[in-house]
DOLORO-93674 format. One record per atom (N, C-alpha, C): atom name; residue in one letter; x, y, z; residue number from 1. Coordinates in Angstrom, 3 decimals. Last residue first. Layout:
// residues N
+------+------+----------+----------+----------+-----+
: atom : type :       px :       py :       pz : seq :
+------+------+----------+----------+----------+-----+
:   CA :    a :        X :        Y :        Z : NUM :
...
+------+------+----------+----------+----------+-----+
END
This chain:
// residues 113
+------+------+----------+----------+----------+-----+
: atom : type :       px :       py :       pz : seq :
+------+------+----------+----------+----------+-----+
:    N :    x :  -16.672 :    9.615 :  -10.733 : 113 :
:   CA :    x :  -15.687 :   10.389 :  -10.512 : 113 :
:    C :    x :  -14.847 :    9.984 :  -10.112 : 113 :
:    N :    x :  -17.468 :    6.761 :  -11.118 : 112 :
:   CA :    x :  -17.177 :    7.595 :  -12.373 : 112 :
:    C :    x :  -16.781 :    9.144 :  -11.849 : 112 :
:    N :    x :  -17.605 :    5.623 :   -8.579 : 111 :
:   CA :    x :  -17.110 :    5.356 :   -9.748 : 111 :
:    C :    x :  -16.507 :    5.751 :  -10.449 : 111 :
:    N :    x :  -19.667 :    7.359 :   -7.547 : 110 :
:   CA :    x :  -18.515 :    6.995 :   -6.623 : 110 :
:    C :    x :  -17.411 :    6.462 :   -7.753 : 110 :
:    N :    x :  -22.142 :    6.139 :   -9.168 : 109 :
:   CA :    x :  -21.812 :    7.779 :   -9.103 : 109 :
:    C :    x :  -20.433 :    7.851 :   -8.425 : 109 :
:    N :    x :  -22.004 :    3.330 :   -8.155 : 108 :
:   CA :    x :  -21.400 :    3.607 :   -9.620 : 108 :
:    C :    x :  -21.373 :    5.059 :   -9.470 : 108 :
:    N :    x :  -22.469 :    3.610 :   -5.751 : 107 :
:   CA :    x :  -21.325 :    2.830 :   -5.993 : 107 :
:    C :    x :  -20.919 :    3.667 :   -8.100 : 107 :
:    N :    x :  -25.421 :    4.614 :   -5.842 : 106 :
:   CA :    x :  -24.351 :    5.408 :   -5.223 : 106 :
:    C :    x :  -23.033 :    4.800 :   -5.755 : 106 :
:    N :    x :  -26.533 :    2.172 :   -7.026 : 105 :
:   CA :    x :  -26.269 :    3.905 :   -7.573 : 105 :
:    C :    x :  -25.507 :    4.390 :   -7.061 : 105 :
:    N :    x :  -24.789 :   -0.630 :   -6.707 : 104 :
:   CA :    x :  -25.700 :   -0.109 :   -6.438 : 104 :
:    C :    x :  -25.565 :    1.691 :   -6.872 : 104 :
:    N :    x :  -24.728 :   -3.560 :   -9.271 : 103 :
:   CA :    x :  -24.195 :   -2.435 :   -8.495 : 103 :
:    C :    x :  -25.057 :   -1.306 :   -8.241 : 103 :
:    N :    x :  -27.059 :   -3.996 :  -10.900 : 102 :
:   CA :    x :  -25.982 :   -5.637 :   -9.927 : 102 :
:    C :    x :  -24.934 :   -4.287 :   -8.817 : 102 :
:    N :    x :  -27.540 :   -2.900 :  -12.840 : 101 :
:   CA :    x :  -28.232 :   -3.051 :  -11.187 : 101 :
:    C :    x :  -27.828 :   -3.705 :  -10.193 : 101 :
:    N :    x :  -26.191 :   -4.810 :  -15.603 : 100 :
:   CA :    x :  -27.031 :   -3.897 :  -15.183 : 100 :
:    C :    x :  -27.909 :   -3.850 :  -13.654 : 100 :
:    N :    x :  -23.137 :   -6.528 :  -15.320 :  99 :
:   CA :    x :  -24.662 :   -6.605 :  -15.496 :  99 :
:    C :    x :  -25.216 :   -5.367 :  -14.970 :  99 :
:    N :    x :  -20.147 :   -4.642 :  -14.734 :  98 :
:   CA :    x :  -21.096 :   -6.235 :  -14.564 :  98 :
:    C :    x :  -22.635 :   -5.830 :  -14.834 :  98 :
:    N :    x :  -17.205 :   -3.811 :  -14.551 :  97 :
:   CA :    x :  -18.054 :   -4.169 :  -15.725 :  97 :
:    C :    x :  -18.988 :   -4.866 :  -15.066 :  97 :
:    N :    x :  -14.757 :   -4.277 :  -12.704 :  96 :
:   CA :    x :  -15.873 :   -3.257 :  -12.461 :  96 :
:    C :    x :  -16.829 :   -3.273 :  -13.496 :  96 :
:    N :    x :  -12.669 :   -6.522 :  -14.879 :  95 :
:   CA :    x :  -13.210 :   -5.907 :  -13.787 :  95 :
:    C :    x :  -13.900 :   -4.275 :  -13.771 :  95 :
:    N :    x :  -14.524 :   -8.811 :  -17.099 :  94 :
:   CA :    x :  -14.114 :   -7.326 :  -17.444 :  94 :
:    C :    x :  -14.346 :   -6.655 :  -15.487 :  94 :
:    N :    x :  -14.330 :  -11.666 :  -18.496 :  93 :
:   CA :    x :  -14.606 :  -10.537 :  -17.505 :  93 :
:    C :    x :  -14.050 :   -9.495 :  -17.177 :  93 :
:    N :    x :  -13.158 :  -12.966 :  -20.612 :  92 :
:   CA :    x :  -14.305 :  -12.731 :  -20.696 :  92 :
:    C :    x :  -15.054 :  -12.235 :  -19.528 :  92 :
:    N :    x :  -10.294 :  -13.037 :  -21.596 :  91 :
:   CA :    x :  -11.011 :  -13.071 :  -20.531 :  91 :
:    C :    x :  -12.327 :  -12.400 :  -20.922 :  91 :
:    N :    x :   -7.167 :  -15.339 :  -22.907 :  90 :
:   CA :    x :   -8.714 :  -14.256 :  -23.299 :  90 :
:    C :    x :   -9.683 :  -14.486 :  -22.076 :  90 :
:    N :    x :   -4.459 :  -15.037 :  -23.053 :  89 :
:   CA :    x :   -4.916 :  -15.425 :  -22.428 :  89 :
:    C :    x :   -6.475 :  -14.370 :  -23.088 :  89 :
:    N :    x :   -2.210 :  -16.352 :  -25.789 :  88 :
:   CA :    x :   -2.458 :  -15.092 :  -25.398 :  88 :
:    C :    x :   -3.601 :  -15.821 :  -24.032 :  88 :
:    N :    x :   -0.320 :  -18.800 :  -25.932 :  87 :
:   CA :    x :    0.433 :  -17.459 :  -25.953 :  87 :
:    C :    x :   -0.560 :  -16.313 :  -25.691 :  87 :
:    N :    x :   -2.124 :  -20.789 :  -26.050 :  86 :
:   CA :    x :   -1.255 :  -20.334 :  -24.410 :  86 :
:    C :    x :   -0.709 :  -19.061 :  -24.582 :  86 :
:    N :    x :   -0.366 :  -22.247 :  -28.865 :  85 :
:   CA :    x :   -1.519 :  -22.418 :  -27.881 :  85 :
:    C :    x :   -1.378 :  -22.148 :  -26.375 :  85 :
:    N :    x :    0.724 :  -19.591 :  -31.035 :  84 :
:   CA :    x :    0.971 :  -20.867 :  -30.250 :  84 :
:    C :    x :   -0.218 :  -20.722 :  -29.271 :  84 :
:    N :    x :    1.099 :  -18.000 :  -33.506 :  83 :
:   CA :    x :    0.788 :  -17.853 :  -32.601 :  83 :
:    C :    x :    0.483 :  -19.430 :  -32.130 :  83 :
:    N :    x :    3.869 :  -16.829 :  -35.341 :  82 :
:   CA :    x :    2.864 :  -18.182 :  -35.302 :  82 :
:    C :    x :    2.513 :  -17.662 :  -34.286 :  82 :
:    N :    x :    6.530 :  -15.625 :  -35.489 :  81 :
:   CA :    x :    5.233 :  -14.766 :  -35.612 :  81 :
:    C :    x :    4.175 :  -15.674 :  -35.780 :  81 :
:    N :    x :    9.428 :  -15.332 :  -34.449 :  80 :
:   CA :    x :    8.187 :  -16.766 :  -34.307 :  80 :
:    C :    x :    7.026 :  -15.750 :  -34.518 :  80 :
:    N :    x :   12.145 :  -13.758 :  -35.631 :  79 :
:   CA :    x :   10.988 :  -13.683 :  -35.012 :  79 :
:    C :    x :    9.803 :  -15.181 :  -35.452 :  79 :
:    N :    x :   15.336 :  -14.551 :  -37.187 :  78 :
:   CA :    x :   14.075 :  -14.263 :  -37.322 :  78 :
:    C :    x :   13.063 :  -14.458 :  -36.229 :  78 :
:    N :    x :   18.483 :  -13.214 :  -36.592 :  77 :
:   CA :    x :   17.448 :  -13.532 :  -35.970 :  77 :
:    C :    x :   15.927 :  -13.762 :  -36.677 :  77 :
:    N :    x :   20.541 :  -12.323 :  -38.571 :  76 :
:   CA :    x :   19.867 :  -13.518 :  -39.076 :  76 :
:    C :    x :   18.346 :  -14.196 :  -38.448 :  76 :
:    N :    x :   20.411 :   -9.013 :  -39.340 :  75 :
:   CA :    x :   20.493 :  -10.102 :  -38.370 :  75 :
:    C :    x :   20.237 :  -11.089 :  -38.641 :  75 :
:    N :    x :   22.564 :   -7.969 :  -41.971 :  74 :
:   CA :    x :   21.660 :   -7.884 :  -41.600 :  74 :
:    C :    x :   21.424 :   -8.919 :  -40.696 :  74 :
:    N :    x :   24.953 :   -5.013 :  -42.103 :  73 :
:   CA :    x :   24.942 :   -6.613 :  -42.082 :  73 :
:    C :    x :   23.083 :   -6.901 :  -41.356 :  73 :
:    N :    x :   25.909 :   -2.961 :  -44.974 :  72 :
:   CA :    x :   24.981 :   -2.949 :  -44.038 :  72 :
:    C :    x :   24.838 :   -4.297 :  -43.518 :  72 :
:    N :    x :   28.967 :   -1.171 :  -45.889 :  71 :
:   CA :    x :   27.812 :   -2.399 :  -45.942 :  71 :
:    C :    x :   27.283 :   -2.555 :  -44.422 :  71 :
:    N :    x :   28.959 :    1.741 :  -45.462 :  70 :
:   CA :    x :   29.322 :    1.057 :  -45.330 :  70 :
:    C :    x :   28.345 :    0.167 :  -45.815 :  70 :
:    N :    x :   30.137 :    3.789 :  -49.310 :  69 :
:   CA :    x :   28.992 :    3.095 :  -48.175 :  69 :
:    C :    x :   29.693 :    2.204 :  -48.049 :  69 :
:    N :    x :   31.825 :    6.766 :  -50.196 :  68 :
:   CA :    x :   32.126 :    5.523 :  -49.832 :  68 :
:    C :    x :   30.673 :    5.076 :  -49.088 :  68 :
:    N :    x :   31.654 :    9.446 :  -50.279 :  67 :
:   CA :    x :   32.426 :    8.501 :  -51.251 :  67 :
:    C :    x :   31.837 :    7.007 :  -51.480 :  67 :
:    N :    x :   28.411 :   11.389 :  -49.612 :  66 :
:   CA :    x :   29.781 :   10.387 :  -49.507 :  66 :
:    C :    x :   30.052 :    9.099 :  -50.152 :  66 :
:    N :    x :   27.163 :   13.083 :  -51.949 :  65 :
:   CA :    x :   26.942 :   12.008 :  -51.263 :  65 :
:    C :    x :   28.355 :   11.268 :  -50.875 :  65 :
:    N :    x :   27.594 :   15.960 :  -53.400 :  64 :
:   CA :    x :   27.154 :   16.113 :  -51.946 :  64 :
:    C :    x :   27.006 :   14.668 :  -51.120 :  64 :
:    N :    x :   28.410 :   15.000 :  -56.197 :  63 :
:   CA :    x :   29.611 :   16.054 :  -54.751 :  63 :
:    C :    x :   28.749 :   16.208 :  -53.574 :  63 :
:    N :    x :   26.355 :   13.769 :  -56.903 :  62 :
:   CA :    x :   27.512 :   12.619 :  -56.259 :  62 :
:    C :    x :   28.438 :   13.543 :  -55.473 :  62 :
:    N :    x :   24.063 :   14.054 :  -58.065 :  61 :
:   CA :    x :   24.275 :   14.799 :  -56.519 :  61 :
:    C :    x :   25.435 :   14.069 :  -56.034 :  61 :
:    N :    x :   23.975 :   13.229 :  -60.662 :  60 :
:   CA :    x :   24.245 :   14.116 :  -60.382 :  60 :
:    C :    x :   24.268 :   15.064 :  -58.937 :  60 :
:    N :    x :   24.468 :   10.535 :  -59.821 :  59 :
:   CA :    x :   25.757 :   11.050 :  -60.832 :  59 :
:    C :    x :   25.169 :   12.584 :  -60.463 :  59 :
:    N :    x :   21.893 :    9.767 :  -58.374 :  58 :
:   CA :    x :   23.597 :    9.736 :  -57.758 :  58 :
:    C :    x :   24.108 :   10.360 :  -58.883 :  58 :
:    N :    x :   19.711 :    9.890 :  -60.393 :  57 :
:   CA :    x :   19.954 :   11.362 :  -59.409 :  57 :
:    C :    x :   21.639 :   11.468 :  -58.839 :  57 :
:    N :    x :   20.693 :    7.888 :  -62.141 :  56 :
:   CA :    x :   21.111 :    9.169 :  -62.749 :  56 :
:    C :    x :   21.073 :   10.357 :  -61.427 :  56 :
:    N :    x :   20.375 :    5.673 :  -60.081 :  55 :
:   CA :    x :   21.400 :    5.939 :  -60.322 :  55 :
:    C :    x :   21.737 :    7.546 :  -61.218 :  55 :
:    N :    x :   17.551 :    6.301 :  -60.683 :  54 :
:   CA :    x :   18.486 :    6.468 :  -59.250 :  54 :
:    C :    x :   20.114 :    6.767 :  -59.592 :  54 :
:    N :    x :   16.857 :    5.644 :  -63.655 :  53 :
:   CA :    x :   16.712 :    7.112 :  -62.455 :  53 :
:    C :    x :   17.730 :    7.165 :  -61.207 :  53 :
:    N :    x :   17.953 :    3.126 :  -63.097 :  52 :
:   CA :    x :   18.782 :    3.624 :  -64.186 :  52 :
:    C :    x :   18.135 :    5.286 :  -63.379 :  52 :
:    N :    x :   16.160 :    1.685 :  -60.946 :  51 :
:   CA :    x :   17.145 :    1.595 :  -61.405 :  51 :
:    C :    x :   18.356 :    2.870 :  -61.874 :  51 :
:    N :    x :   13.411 :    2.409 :  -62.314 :  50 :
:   CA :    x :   13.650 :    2.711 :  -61.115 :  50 :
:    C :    x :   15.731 :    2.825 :  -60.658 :  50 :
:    N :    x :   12.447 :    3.017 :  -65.310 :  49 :
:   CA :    x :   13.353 :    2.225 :  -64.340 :  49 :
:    C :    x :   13.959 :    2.854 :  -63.398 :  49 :
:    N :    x :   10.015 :    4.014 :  -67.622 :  48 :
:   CA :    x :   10.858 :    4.350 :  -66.511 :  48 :
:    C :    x :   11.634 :    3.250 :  -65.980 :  48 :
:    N :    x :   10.005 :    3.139 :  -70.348 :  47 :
:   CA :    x :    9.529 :    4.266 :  -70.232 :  47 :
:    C :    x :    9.753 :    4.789 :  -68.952 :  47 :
:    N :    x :   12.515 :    1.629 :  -71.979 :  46 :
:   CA :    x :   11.533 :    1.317 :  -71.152 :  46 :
:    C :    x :   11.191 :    3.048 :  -71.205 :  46 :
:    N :    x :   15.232 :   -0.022 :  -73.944 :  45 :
:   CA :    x :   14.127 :    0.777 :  -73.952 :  45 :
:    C :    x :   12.922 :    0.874 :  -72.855 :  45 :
:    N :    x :   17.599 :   -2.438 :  -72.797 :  44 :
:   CA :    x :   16.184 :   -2.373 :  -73.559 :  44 :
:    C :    x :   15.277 :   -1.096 :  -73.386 :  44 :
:    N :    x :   20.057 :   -2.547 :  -72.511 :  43 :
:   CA :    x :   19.972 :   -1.564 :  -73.138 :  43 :
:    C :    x :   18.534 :   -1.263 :  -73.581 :  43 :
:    N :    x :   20.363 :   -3.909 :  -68.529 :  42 :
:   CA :    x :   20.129 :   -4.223 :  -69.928 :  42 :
:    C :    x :   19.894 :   -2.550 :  -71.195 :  42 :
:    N :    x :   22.367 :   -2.128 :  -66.223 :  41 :
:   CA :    x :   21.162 :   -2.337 :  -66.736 :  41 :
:    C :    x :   21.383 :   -3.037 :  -68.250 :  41 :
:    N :    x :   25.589 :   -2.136 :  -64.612 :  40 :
:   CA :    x :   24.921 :   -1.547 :  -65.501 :  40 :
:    C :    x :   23.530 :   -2.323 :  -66.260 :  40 :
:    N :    x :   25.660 :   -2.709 :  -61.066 :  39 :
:   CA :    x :   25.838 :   -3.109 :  -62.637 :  39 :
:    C :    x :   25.141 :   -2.164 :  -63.862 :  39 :
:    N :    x :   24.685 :   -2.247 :  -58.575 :  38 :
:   CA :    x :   26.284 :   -2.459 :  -58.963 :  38 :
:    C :    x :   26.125 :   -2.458 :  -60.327 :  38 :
:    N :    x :   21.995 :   -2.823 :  -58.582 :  37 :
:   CA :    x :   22.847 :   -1.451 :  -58.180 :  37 :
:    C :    x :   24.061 :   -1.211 :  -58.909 :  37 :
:    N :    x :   22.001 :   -5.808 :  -59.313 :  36 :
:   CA :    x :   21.241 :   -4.477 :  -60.302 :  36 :
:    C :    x :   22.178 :   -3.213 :  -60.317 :  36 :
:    N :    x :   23.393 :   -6.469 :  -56.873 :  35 :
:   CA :    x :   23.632 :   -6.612 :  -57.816 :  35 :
:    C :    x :   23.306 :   -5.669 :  -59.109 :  35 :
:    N :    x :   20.956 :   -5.218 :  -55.367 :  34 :
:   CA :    x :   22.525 :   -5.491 :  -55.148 :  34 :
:    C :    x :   23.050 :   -5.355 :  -56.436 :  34 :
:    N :    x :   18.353 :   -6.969 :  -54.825 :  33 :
:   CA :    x :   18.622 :   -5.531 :  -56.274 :  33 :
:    C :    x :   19.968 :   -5.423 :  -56.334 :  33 :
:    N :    x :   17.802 :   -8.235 :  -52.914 :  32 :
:   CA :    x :   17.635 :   -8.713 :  -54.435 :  32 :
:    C :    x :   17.863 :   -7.544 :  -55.361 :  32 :
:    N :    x :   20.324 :   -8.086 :  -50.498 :  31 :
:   CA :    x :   19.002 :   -7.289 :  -51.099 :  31 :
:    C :    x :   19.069 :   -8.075 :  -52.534 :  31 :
:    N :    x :   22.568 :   -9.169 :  -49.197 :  30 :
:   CA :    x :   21.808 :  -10.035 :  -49.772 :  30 :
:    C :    x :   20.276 :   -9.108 :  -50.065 :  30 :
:    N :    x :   23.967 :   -6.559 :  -49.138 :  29 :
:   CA :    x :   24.798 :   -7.931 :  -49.819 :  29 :
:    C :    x :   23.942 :   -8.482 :  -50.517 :  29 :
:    N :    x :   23.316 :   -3.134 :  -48.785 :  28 :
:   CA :    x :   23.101 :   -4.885 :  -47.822 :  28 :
:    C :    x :   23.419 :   -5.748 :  -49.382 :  28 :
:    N :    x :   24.704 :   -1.297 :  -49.805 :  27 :
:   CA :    x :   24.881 :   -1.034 :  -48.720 :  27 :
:    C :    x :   24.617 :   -2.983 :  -48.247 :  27 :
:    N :    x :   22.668 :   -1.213 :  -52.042 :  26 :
:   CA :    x :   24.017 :   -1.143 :  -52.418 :  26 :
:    C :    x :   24.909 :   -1.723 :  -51.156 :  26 :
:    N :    x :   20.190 :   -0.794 :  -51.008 :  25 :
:   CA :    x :   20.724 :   -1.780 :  -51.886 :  25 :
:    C :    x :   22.104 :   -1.915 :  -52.078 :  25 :
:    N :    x :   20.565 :    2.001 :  -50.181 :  24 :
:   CA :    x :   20.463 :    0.525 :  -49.221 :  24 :
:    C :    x :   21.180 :   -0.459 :  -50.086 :  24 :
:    N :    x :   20.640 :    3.469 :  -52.233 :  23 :
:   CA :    x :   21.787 :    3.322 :  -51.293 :  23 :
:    C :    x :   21.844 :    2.176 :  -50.418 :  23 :
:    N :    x :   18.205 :    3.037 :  -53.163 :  22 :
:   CA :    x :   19.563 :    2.348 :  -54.199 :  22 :
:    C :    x :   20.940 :    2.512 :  -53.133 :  22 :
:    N :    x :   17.026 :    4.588 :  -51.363 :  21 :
:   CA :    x :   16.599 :    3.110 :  -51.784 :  21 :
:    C :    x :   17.466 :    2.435 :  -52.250 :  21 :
:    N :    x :   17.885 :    7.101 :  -51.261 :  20 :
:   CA :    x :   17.809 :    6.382 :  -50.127 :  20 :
:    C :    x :   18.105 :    4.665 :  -50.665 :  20 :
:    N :    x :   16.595 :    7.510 :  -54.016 :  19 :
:   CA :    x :   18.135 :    7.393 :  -53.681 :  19 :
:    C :    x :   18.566 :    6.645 :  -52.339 :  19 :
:    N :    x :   14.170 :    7.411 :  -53.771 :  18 :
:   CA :    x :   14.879 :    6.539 :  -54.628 :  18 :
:    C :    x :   16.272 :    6.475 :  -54.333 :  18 :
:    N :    x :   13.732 :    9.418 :  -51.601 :  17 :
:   CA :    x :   13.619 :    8.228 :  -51.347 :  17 :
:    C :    x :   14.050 :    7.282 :  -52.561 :  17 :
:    N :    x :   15.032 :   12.089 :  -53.506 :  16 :
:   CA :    x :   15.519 :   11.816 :  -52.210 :  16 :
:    C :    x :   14.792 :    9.962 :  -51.989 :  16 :
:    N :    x :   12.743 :   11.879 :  -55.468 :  15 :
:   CA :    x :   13.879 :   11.786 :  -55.609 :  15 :
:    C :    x :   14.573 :   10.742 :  -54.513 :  15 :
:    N :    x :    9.858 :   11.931 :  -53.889 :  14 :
:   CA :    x :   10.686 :   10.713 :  -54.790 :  14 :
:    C :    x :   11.647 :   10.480 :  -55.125 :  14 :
:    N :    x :   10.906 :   14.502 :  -52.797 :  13 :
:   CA :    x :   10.538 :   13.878 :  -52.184 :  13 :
:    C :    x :   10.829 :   11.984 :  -52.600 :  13 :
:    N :    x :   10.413 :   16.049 :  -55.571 :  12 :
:   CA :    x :   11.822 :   16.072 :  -54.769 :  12 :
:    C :    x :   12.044 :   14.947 :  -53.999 :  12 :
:    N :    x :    8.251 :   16.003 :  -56.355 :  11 :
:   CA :    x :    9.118 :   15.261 :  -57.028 :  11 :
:    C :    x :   10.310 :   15.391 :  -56.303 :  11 :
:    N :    x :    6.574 :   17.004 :  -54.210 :  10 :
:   CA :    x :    6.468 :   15.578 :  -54.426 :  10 :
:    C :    x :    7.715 :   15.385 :  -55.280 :  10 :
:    N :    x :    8.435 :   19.461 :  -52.089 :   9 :
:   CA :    x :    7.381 :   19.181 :  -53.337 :   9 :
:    C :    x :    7.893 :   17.872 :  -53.656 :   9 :
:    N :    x :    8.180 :   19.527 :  -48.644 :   8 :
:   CA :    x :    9.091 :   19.476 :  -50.027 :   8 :
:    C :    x :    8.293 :   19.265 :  -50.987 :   8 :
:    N :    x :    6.344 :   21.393 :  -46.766 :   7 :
:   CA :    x :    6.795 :   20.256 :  -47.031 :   7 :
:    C :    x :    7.363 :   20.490 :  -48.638 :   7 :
:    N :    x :    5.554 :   24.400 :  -46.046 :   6 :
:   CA :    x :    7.057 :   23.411 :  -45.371 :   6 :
:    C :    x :    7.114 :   22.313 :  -45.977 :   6 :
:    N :    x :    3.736 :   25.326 :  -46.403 :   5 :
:   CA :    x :    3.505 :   24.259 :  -45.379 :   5 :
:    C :    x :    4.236 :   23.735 :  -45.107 :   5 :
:    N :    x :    4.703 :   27.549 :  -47.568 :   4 :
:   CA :    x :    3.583 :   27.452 :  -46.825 :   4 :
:    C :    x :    3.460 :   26.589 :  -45.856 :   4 :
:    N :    x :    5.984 :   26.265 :  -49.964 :   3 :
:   CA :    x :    6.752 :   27.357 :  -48.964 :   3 :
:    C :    x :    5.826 :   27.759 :  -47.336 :   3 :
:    N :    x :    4.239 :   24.675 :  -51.120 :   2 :
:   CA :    x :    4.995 :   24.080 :  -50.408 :   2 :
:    C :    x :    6.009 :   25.014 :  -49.671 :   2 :
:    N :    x :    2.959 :   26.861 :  -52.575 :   1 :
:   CA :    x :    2.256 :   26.133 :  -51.537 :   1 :
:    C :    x :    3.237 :   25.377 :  -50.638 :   1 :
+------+------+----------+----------+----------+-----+
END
């Protein structure tokens, strides 16, 4: 099916974006995983970790991923996402919109073509 429609089969797909994922991490300083990336995991038993997978796809696609990542710097800019008083304007008239008959037939057939 997936020869059909072209798209990659799901487990590939997870692959490839876990890896993406641990590459970032690796890549930005202040990601809360960084560290994780860099290090070897606790020995505790689990049934998956996101983590310890990724890192196993890198060991084994490591001849196709370059050597080296750059670090990634991230902007400090943050955005004002508050909305302030004034920032939007609301109109409650709508041009060419008006009450029913208030315009005459011909005007509106003239209109709408």
């Amino acid at each position: 099916m997936q020869s059909i429609t072209g798209i990659a089969p799901l487990q590939k797909r997870m692959e490839s974006k876990a890896m993406i994922m641990l590459t970032k991490a690796k890549a930005m300083k202040d990601h809360p995983m960084h560290e994780r990336a860099h290090t070897c995991g606790p020995s505790r038993l689990k049934r998956s970790n996101f983590v310890r997978n990724a890192k196993t796809l890198h060991e084994k696609f490591k001849d196709q991923l370059p050597s080296d990542i750059e670090p990634i710097q991230t902007t400090g800019t943050m955005y004002d996402w508050k909305d302030g008083p004034g920032r939007y304007k609301v109109s409650s008239k709508v041009p060419g919109l008006s009450v029913k008959g208030e315009i005459s037939k011909e005007k509106q057939r003239l209109s709408s073509l």
